[in-house]
C-alpha positions as CSV (number, residue, x, y, z in Angstrom):
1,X,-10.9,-0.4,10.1
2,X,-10.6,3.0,10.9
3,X,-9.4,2.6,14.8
4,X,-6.1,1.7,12.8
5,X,-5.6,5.2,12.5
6,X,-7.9,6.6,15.0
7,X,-5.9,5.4,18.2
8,X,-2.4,6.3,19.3
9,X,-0.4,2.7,19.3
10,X,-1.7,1.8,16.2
11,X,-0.6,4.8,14.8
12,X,2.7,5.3,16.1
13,X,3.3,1.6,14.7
14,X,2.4,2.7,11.4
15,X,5.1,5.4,11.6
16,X,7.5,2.7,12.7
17,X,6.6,0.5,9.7
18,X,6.9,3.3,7.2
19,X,10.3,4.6,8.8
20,X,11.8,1.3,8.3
21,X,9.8,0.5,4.8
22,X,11.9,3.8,3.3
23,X,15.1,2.5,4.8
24,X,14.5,-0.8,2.9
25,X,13.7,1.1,-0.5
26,X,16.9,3.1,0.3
27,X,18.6,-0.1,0.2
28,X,17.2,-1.2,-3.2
29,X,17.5,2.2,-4.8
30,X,21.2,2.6,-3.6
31,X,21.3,-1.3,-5.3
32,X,19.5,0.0,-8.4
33,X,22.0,3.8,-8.8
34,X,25.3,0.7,-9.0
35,X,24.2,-1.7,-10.9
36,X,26.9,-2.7,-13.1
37,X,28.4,-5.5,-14.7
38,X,31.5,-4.7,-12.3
39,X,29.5,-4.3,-8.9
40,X,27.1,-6.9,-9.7
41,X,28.2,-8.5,-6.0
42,X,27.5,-5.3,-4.2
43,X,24.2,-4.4,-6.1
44,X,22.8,-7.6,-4.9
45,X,24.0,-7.3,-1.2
46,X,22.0,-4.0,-1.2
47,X,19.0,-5.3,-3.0
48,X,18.9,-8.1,-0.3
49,X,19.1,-5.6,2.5
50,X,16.7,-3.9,1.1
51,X,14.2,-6.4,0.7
52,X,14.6,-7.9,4.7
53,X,13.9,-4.3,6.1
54,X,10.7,-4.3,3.5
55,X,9.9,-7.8,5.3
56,X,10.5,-6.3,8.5
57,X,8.6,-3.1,7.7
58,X,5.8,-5.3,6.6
59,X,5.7,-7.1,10.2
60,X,5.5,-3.9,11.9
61,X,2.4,-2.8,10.0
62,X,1.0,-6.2,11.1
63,X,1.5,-5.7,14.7
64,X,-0.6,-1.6,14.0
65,X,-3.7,-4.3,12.6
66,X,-3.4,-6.2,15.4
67,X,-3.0,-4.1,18.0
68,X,-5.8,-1.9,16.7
69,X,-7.8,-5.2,16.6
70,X,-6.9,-6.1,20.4
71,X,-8.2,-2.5,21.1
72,X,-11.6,-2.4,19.5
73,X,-12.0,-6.3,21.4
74,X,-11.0,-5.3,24.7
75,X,-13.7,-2.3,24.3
76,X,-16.2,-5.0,23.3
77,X,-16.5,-3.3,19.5
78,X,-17.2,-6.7,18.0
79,X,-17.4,-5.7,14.6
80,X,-14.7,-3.5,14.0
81,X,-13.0,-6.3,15.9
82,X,-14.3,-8.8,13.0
83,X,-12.9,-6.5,10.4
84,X,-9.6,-5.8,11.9
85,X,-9.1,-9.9,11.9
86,X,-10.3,-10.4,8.3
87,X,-7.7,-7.0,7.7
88,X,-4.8,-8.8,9.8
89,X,-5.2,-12.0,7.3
90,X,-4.8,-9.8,4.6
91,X,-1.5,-7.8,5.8
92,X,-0.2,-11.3,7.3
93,X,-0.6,-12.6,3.6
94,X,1.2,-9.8,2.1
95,X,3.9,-9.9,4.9
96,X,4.8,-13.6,3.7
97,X,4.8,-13.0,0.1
98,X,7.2,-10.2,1.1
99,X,9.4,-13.0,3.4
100,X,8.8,-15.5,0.4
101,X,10.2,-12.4,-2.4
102,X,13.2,-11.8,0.4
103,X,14.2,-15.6,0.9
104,X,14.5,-16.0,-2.5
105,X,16.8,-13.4,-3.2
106,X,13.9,-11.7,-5.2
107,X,13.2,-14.6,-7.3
108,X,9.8,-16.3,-6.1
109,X,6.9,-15.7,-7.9
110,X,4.6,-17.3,-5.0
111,X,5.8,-14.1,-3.4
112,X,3.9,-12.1,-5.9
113,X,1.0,-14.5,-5.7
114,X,0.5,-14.9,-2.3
115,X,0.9,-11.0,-1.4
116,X,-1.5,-10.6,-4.0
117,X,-4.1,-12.9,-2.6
118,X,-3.7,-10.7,0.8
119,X,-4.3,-7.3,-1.4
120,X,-7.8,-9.0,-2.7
121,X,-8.7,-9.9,1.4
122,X,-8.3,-6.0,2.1
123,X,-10.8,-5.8,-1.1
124,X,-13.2,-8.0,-0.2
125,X,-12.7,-6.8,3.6
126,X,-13.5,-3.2,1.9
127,X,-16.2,-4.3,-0.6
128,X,-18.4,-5.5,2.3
129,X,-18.0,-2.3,4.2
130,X,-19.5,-0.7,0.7
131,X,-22.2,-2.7,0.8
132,X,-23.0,-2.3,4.6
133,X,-22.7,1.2,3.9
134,X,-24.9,1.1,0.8
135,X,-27.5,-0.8,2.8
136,X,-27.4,1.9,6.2
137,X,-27.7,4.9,3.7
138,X,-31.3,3.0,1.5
139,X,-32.2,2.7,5.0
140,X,-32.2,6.5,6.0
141,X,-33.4,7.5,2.3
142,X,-36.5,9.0,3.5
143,X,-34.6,11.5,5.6
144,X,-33.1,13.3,2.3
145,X,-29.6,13.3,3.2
146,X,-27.9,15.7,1.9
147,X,-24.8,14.4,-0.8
148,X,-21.7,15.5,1.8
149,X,-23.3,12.3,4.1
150,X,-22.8,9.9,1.3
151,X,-20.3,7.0,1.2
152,X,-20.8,4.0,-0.2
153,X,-19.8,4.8,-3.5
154,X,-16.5,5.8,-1.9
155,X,-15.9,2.5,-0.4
156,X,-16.9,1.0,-3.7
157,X,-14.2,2.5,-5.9
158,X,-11.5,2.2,-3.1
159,X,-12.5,-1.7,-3.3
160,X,-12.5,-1.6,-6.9
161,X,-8.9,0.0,-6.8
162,X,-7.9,-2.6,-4.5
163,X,-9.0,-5.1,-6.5
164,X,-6.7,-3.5,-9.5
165,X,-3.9,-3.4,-7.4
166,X,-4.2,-7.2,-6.3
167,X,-4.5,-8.3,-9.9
168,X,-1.0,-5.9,-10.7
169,X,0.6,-6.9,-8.2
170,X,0.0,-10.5,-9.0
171,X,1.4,-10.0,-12.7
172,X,4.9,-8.9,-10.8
173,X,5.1,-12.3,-10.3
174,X,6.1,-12.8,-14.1
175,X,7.5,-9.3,-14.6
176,X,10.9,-10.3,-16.3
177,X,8.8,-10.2,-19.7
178,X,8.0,-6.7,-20.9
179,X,4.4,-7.3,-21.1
180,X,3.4,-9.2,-17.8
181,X,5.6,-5.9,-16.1
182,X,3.8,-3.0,-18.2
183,X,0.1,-5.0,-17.1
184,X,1.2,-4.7,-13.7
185,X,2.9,-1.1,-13.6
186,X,-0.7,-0.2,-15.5
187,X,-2.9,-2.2,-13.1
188,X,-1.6,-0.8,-9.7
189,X,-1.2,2.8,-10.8
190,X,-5.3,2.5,-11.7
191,X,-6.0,0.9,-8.7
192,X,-3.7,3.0,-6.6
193,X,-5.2,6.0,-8.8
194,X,-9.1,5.1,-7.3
195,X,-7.9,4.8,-3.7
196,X,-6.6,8.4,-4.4
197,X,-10.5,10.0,-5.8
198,X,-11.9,8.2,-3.7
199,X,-9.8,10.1,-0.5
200,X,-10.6,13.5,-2.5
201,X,-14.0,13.0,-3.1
202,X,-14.5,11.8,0.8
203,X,-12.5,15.5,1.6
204,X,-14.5,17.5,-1.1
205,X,-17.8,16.1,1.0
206,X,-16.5,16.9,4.3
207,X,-16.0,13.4,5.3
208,X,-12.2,13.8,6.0
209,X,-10.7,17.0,7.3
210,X,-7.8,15.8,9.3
211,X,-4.6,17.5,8.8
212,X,-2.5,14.6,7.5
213,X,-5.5,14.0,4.2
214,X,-3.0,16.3,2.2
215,X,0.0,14.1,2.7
216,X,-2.1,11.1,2.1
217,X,-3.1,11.9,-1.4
218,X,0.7,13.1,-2.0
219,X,1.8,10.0,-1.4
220,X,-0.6,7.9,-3.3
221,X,-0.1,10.6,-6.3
222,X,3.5,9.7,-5.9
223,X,2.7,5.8,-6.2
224,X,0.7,6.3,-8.7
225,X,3.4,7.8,-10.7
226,X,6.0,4.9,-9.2
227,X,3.8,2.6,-10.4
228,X,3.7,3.9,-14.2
229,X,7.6,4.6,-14.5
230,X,7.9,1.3,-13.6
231,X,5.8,-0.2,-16.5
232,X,7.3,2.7,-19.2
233,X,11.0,1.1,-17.9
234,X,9.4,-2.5,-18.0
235,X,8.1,-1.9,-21.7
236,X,11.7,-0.3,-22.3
237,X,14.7,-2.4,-23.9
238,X,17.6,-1.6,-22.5
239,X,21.0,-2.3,-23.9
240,X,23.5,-2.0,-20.8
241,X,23.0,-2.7,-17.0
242,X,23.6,0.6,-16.2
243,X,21.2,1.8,-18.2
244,X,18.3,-0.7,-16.5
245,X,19.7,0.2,-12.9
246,X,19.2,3.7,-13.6
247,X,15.8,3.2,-15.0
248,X,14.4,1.4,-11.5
249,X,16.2,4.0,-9.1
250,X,14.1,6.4,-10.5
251,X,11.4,4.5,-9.9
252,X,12.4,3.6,-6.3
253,X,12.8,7.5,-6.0
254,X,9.5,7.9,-6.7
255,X,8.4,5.1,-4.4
256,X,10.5,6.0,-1.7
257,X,8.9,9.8,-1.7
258,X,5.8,8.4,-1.7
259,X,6.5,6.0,1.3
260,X,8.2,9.3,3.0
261,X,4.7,11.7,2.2
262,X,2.7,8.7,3.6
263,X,4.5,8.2,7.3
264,X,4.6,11.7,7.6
265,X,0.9,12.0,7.3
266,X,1.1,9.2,9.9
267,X,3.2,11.2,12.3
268,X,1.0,14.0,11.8
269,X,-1.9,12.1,13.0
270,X,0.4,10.8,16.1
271,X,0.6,14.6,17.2
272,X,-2.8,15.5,16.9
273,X,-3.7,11.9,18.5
274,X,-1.2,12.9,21.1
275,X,-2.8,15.9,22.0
């Protein structure tokens, strides 16, 4: 999995997908700032923009997989190969719940499902790296290594958050009643929350020192916080449209600075893969 981000094209793809993924939350926040009973027409339009440049965000993240999957089998890395196909199947699931959410005009909750069922691949994809890992450290026991060289405990809480987030992001697909959409606000700022300690406790051991680590846990900090504005405006009754549309554009703001923090710890990572 980690060729994704350890070779240029890949990379540079993943800028590409998270350039166009904030133009598309752009969309739906500028939607969410003018919603009104007056603009409802214009609200929508944007919302639907929004949600075809997600879709087409989505596809570019899916050609990073795969070309990062080509890569490792052209250089005969048949197991990183194996995991970057089980990794594509996951993002290709998500990118058709995404094309399922945008057909519908928002309104499909097989979306929700189906892009959850992708999340859960990524955790299983993740859980058996935790136990490989798990299973290459019993094995090298006897050489007392020090706590820094440790990892599979790592892999097992970034699985675990994956595994949150899949589960919330399943419950959006019934989030028009308060409580499904304050489970799943709850649910993927936990999971989104482990990925994040389990980035700072791989740094605090000296197992990531790249440059772009602090913009990574930025951005999933900001998710995080997305994530839980979104189930405090879920679990909120609001009188007026206005009021609603102002409640989710600050929670697309969120989002949309956390998308922003995450490509541009992918770009750094383009310039020092550049170099």
């Amino acid at each position: 999995m980690e060729r994704i981000i350890k070779s240029l094209a890949p990379t540079a793809l993943l800028v590409a997908g998270a350039v166009v993924f904030a133009l598309g939350t752009g969309f739906v926040l500028a939607s969410d700032a003018t919603l009104a009973s007056s603009s409802l027409g214009a609200s929508s339009d944007l919302a639907q923009a929004g949600r075809w440049l997600e879709f087409v965000a989505w596809l570019v993240l899916l050609g990073a997989v795969c070309t990062a999957g080509w890569e490792a089998v052209v250089h005969s890395e048949w197991v990183a190969g194996g995991e970057l196909a089980v990794a594509a199947l996951g993002t290709l699931l998500l990118t058709i719940g995404v094309a399922a959410f945008a057909a519908s005009s928002g309104s499909s909750p097989a979306g929700a499902v189906t892009g959850a069922v992708g999340i859960g691949v990524w955790a299983l994809l993740v859980l058996s790296r935790a136990a490989r890992v798990s299973l290459a450290e019993q094995g090298t026991a006897h050489s007392a290594a020090p706590e820094s060289g440790r990892g599979a405990d790592l892999w097992l809480a970034a699985a675990i958050g994956l595994f949150a987030l899949a589960i919330g992001y399943g419950f959006t697909s019934a989030a028009g009643s308060a409580g499904p959409g304050i489970a799943a606000g709850l649910l993927e700022a936990v999971g989104v929350a482990a990925l994040a300690w389990a980035v700072t406790i791989a740094r605090s051991r000296k197992m990531l020192n790249s440059r772009p680590v602090p913009a990574v846990l930025a951005g999933l900090a900001l998710l995080a916080i997305s994530f839980l504005a979104y189930a405090i405006v879920a679990g909120l009754a609001f009188g007026a449209l206005t009021a609603l549309g102002t409640g989710f554009a600050v929670v697309n703001a969120v989002e949309l600075a956390a998308v922003a923090a995450l490509g541009l710890a992918a770009w750094t990572r383009v310039r020092e893969l550049y170099r």
